[in-house]
PDB file with SEQRES, HELIX, SHEET and CRYST1 records, atoms N, CA, C and O in Angstrom:
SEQRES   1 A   72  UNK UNK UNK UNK UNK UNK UNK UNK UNK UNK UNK UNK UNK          
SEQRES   2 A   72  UNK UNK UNK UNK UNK UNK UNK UNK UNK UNK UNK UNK UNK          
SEQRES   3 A   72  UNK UNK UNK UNK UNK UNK UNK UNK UNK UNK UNK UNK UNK          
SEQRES   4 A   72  UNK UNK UNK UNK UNK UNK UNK UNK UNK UNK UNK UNK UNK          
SEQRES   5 A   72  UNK UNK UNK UNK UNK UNK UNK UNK UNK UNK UNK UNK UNK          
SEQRES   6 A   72  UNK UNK UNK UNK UNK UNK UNK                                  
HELIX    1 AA1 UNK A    2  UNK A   69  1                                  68    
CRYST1    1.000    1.000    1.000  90.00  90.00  90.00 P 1           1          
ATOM      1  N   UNK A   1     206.991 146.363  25.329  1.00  0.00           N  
ATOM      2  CA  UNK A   1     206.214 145.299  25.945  1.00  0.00           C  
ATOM      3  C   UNK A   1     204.914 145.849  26.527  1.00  0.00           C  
ATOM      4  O   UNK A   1     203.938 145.149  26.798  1.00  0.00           O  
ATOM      5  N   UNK A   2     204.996 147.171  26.692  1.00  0.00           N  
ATOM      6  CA  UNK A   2     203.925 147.887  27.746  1.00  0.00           C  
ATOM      7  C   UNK A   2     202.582 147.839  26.941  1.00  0.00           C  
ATOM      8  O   UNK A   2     201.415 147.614  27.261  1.00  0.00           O  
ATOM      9  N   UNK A   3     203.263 148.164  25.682  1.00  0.00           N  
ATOM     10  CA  UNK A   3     202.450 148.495  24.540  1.00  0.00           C  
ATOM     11  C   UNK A   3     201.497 147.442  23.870  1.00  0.00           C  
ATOM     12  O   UNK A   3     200.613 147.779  23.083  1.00  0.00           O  
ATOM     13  N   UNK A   4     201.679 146.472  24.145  1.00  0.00           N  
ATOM     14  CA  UNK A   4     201.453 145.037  23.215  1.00  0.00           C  
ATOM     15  C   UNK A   4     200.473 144.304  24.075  1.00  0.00           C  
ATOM     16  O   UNK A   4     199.656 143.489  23.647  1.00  0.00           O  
ATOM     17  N   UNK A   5     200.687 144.813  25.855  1.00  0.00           N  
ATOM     18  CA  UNK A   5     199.764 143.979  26.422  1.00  0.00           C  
ATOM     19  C   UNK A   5     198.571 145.022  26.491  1.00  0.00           C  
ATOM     20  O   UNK A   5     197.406 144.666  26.665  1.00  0.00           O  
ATOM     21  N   UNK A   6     199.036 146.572  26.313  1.00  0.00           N  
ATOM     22  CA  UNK A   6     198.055 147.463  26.480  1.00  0.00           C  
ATOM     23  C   UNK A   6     197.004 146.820  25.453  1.00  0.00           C  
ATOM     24  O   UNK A   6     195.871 146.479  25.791  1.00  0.00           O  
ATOM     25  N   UNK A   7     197.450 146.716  24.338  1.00  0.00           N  
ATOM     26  CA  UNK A   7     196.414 146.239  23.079  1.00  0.00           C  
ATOM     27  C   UNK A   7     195.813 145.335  23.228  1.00  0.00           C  
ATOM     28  O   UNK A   7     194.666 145.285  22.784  1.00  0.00           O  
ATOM     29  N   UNK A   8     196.495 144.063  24.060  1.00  0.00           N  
ATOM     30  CA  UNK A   8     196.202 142.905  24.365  1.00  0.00           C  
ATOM     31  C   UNK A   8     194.669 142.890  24.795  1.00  0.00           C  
ATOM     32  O   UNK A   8     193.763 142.348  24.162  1.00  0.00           O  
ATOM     33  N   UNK A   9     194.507 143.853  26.446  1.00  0.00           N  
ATOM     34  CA  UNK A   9     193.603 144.497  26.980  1.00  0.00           C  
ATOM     35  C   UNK A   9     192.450 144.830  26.154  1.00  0.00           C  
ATOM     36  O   UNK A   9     191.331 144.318  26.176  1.00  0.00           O  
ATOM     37  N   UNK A  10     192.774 145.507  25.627  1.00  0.00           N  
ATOM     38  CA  UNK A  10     191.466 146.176  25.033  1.00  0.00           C  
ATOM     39  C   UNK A  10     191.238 145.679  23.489  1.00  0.00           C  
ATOM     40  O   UNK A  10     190.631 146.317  22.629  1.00  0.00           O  
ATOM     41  N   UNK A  11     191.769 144.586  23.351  1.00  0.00           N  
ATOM     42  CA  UNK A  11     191.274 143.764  22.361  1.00  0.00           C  
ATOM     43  C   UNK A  11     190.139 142.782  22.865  1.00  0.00           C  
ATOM     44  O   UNK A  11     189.057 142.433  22.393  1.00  0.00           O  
ATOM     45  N   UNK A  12     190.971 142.426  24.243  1.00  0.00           N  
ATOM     46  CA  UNK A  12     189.873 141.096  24.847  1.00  0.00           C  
ATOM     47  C   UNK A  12     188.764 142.017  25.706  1.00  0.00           C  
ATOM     48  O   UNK A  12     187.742 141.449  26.092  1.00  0.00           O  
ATOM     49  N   UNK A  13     188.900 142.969  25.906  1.00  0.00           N  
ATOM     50  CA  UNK A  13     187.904 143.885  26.810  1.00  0.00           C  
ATOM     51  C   UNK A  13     186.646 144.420  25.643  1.00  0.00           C  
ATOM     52  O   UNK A  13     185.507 144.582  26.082  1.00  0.00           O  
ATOM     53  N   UNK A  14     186.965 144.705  23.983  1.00  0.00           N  
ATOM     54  CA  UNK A  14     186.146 144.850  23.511  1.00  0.00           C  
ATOM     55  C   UNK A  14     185.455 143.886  22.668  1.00  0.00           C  
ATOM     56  O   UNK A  14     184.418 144.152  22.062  1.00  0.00           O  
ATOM     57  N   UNK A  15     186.123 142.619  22.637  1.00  0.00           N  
ATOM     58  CA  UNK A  15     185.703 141.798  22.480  1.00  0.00           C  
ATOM     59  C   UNK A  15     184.321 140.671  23.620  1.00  0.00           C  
ATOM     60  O   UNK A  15     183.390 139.888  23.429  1.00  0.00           O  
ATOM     61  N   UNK A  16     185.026 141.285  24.706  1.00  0.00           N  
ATOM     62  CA  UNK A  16     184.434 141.222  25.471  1.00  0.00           C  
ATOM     63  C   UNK A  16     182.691 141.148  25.986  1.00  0.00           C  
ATOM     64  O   UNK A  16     181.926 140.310  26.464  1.00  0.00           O  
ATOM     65  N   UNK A  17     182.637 143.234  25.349  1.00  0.00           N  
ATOM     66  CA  UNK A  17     182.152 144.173  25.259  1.00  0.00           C  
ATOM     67  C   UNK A  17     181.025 143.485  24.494  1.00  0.00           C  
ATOM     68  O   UNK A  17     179.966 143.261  25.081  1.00  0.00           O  
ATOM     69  N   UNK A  18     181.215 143.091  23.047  1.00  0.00           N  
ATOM     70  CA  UNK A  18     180.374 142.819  21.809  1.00  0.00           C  
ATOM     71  C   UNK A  18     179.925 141.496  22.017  1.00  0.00           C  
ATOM     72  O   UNK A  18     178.815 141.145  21.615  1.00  0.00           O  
ATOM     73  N   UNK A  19     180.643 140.782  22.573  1.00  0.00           N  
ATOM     74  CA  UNK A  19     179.579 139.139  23.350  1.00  0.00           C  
ATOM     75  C   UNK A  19     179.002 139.591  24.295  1.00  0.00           C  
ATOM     76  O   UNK A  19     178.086 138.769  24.259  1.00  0.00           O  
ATOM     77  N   UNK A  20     178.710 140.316  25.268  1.00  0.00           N  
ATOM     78  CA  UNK A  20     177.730 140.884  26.097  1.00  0.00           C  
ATOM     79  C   UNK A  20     176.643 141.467  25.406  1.00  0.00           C  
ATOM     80  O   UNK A  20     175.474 141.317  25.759  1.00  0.00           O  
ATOM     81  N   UNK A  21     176.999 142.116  24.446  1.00  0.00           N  
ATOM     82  CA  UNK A  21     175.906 143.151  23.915  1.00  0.00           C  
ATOM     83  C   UNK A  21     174.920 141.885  22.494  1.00  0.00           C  
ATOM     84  O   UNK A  21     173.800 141.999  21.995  1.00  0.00           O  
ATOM     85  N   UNK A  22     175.549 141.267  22.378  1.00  0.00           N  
ATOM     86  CA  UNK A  22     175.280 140.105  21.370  1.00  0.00           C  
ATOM     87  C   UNK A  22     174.312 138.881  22.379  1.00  0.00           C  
ATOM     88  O   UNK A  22     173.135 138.602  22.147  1.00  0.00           O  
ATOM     89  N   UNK A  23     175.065 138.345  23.388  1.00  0.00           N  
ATOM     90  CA  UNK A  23     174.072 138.033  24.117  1.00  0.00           C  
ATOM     91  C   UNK A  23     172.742 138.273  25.001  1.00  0.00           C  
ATOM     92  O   UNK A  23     171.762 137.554  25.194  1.00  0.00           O  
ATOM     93  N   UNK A  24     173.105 139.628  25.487  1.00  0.00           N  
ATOM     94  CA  UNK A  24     172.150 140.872  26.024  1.00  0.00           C  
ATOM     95  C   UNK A  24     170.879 140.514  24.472  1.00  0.00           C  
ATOM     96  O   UNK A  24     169.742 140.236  24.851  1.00  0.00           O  
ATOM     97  N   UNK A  25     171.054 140.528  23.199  1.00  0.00           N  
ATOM     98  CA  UNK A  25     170.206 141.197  22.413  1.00  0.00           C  
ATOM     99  C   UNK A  25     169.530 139.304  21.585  1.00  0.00           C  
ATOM    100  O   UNK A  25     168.571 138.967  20.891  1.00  0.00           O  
ATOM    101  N   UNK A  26     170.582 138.675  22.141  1.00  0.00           N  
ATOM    102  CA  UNK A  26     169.678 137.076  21.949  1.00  0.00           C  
ATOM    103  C   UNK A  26     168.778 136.666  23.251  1.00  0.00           C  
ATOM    104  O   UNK A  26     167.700 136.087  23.120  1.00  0.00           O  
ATOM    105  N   UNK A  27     169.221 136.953  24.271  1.00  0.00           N  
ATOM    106  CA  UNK A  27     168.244 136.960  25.094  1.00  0.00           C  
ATOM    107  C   UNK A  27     166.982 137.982  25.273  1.00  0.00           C  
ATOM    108  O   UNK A  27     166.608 137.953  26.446  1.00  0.00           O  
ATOM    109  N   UNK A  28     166.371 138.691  24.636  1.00  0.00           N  
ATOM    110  CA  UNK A  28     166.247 139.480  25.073  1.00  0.00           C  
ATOM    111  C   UNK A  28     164.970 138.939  23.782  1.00  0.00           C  
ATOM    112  O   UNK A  28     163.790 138.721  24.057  1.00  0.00           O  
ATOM    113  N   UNK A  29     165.500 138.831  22.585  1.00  0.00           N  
ATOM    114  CA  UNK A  29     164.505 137.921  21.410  1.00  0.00           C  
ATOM    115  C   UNK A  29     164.007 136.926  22.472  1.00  0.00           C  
ATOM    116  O   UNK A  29     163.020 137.208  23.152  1.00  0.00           O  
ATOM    117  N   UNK A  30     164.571 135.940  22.605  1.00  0.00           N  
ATOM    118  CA  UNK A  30     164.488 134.610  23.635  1.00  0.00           C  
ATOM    119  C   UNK A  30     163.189 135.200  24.429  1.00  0.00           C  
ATOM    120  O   UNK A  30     162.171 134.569  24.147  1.00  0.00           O  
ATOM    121  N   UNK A  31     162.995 136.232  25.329  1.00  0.00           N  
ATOM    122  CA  UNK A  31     162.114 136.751  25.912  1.00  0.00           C  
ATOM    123  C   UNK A  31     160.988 137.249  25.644  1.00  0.00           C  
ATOM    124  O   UNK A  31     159.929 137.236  26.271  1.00  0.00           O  
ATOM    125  N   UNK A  32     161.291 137.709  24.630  1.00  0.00           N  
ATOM    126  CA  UNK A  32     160.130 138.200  23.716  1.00  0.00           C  
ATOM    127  C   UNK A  32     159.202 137.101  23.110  1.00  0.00           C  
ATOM    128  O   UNK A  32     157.978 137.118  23.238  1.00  0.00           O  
ATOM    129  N   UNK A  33     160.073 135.912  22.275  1.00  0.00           N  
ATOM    130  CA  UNK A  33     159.194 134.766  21.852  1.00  0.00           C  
ATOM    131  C   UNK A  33     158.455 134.160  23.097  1.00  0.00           C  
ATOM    132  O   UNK A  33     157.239 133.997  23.001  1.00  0.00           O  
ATOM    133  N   UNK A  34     159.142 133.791  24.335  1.00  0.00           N  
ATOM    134  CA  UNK A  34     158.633 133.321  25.581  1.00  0.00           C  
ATOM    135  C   UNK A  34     157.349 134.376  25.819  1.00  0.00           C  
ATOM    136  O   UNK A  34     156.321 133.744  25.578  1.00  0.00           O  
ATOM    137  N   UNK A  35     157.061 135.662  26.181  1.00  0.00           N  
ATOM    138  CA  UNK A  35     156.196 136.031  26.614  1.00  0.00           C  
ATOM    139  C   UNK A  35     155.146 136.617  25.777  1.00  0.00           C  
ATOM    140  O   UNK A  35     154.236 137.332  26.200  1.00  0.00           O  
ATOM    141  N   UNK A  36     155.393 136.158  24.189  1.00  0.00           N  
ATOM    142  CA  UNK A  36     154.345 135.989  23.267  1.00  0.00           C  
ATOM    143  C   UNK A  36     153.947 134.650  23.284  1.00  0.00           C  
ATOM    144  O   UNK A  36     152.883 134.566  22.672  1.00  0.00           O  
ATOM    145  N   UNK A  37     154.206 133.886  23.580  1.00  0.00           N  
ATOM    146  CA  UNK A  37     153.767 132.337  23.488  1.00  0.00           C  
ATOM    147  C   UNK A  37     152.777 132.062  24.976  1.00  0.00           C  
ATOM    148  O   UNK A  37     151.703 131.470  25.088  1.00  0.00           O  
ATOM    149  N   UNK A  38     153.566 132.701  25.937  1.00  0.00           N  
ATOM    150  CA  UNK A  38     152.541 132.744  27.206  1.00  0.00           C  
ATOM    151  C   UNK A  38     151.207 133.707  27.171  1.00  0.00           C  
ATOM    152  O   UNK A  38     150.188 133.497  27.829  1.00  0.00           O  
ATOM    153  N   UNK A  39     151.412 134.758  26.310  1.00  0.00           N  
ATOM    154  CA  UNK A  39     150.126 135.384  26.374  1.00  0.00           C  
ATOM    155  C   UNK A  39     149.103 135.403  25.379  1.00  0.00           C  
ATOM    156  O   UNK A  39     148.040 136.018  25.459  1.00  0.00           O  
ATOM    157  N   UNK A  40     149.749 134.227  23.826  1.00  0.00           N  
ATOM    158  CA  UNK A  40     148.833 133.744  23.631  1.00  0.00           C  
ATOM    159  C   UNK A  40     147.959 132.314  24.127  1.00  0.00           C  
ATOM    160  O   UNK A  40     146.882 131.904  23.694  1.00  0.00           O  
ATOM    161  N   UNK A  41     148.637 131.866  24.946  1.00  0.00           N  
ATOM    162  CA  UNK A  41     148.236 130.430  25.830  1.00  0.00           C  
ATOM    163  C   UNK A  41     146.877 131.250  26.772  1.00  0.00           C  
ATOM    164  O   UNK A  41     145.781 130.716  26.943  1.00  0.00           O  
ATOM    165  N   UNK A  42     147.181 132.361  27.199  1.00  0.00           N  
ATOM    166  CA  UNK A  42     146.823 132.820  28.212  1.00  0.00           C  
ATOM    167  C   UNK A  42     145.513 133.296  27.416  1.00  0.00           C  
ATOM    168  O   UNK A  42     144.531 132.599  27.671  1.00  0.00           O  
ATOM    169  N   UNK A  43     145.350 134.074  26.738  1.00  0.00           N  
ATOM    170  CA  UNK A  43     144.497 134.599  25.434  1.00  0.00           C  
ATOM    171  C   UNK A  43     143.039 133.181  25.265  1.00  0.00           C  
ATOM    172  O   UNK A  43     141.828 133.281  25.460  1.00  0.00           O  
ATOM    173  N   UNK A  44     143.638 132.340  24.959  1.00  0.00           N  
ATOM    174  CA  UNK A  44     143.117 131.221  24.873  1.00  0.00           C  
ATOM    175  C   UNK A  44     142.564 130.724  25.749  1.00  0.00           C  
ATOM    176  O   UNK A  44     141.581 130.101  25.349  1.00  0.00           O  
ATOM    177  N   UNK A  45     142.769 130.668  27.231  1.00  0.00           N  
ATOM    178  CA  UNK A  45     142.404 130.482  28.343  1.00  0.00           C  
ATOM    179  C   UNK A  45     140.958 131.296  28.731  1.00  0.00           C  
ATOM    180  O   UNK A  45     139.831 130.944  29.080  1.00  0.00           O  
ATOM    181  N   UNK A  46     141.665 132.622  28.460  1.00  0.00           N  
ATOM    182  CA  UNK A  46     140.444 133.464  28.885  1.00  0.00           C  
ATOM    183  C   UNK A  46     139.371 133.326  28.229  1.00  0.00           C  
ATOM    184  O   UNK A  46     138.329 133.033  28.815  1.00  0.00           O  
ATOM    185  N   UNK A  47     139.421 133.528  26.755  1.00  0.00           N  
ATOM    186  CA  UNK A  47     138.583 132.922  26.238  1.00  0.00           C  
ATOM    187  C   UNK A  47     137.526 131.907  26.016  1.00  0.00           C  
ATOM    188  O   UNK A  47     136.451 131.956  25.417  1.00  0.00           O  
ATOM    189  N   UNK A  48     138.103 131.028  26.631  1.00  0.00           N  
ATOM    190  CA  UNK A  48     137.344 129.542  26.869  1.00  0.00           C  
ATOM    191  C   UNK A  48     136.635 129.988  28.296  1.00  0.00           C  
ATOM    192  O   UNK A  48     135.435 129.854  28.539  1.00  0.00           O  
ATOM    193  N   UNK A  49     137.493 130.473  29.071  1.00  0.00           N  
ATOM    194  CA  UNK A  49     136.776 131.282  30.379  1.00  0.00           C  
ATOM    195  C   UNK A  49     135.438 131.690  29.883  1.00  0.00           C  
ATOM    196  O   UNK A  49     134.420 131.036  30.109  1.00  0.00           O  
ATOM    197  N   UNK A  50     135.473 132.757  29.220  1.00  0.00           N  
ATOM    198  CA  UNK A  50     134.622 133.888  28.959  1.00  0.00           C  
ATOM    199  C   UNK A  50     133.546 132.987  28.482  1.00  0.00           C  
ATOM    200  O   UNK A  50     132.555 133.120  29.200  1.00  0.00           O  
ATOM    201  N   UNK A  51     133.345 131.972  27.378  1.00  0.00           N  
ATOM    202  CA  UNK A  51     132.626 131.188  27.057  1.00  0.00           C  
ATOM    203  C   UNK A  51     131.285 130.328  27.731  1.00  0.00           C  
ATOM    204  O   UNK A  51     130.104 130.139  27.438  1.00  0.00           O  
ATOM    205  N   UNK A  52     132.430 129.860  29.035  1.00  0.00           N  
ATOM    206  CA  UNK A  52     131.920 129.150  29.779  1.00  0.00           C  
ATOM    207  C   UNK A  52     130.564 129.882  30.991  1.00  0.00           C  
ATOM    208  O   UNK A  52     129.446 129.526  31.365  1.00  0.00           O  
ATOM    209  N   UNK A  53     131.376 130.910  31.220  1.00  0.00           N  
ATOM    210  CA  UNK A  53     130.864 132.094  31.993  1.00  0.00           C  
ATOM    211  C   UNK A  53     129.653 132.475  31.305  1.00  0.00           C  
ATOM    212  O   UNK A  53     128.685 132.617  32.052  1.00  0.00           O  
ATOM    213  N   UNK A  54     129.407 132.728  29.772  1.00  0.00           N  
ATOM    214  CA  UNK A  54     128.144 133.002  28.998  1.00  0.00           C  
ATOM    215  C   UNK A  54     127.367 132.024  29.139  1.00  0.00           C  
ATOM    216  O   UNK A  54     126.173 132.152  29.410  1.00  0.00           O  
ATOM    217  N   UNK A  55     128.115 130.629  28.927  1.00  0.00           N  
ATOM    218  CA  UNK A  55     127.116 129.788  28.857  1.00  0.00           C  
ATOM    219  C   UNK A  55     125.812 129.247  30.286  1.00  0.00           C  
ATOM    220  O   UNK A  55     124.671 128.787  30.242  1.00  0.00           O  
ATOM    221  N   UNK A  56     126.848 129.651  31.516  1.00  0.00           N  
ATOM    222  CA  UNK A  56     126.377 129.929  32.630  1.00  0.00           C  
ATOM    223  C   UNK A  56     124.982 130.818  33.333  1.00  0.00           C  
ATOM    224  O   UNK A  56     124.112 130.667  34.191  1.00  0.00           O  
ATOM    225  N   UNK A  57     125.393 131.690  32.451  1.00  0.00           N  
ATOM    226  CA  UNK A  57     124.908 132.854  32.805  1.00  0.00           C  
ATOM    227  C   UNK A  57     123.489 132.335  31.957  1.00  0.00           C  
ATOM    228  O   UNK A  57     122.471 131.889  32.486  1.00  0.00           O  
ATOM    229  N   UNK A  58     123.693 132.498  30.743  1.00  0.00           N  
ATOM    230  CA  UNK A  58     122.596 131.950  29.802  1.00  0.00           C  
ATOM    231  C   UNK A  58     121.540 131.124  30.689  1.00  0.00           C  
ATOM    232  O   UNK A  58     120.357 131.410  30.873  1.00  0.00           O  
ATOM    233  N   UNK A  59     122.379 129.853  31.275  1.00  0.00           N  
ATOM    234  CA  UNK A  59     121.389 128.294  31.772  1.00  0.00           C  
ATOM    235  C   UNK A  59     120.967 129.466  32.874  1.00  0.00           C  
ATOM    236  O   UNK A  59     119.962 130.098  32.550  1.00  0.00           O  
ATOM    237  N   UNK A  60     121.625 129.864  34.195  1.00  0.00           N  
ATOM    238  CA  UNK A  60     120.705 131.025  35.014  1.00  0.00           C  
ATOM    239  C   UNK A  60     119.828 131.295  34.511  1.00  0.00           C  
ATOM    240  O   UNK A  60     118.897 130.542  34.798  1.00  0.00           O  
ATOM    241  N   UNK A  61     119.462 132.440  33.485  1.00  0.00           N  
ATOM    242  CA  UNK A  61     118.300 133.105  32.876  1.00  0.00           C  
ATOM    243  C   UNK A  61     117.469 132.332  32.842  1.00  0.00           C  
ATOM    244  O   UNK A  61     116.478 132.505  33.552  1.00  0.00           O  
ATOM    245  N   UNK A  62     117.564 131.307  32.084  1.00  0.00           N  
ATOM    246  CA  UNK A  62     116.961 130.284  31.451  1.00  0.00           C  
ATOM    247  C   UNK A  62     115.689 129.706  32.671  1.00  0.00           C  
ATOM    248  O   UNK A  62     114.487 129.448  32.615  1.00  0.00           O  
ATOM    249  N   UNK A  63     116.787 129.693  33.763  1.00  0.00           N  
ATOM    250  CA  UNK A  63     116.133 128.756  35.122  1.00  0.00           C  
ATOM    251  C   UNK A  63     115.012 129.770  35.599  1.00  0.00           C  
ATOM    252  O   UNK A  63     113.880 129.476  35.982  1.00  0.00           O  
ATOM    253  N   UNK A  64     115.607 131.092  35.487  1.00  0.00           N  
ATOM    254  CA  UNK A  64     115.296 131.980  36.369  1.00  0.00           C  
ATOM    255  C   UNK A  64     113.813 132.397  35.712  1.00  0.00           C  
ATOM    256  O   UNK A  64     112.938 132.753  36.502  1.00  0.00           O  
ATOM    257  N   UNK A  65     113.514 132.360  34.274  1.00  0.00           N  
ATOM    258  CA  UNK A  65     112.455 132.552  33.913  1.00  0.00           C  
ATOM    259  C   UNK A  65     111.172 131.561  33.941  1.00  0.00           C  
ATOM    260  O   UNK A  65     109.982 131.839  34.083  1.00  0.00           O  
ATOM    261  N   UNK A  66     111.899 130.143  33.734  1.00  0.00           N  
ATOM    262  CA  UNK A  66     111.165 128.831  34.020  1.00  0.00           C  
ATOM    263  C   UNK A  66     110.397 129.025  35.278  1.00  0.00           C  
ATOM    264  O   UNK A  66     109.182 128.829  35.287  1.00  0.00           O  
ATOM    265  N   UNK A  67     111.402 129.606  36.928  1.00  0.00           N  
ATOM    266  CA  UNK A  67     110.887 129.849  37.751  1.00  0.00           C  
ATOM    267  C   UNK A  67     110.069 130.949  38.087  1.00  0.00           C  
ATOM    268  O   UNK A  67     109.721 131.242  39.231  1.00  0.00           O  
ATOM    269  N   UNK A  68     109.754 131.590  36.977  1.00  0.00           N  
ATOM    270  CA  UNK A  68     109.129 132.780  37.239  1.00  0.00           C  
ATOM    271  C   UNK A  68     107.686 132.682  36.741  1.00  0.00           C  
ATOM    272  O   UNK A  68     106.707 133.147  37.324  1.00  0.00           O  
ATOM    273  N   UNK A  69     107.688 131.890  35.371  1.00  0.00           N  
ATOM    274  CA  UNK A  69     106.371 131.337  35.226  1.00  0.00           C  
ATOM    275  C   UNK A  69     105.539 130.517  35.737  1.00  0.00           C  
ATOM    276  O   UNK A  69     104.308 130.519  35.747  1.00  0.00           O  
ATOM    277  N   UNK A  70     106.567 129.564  36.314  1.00  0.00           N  
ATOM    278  CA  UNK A  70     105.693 128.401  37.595  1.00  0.00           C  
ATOM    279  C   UNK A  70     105.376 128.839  38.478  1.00  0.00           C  
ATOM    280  O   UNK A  70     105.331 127.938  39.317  1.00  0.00           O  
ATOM    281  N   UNK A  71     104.889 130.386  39.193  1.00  0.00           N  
ATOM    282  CA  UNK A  71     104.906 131.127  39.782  1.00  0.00           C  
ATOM    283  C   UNK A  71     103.981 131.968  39.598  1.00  0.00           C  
ATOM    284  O   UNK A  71     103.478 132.658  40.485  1.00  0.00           O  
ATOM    285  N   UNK A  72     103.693 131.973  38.449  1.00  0.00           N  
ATOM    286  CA  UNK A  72     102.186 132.954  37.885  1.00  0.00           C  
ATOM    287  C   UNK A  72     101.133 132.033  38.034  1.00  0.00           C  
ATOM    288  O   UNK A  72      99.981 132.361  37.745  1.00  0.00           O  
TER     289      UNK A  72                                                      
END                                                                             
């Protein structure tokens, strides 16, 4: 009897074992797609940032020379 539950044990313990390590390695994909999807959102963001910021900068110049000739 000793014998049968011993097996018992370490049937459900390594079974156990391999749904941990199986879930450990689906989550873990799961995470990976999640924080490629956020950092291309994010990618995109900056970008449009960066854009806006040129275009800024640009109209400045722009002003800054207008005001420099009304001035001569």
């Amino acid at each position: 009897m000793g014998y049968v539950v011993r097996v018992r044990f370490a049937s459900f313990f390594a079974g156990a074992a391999l749904t941990s390590a199986i879930g450990l390695y689906v989550l873990r994909d799961d995470y990976k797609t999640a924080h490629q999807s956020i950092s291309l959102q994010m990618d995109g963001l900056y970008e449009s940032l960066d854009g806006r910021i040129s275009k800024l900068e640009k109209l400045k110049e722009v002003e800054v020379a207008k005001q420099g000739e009304a001035t001569e």
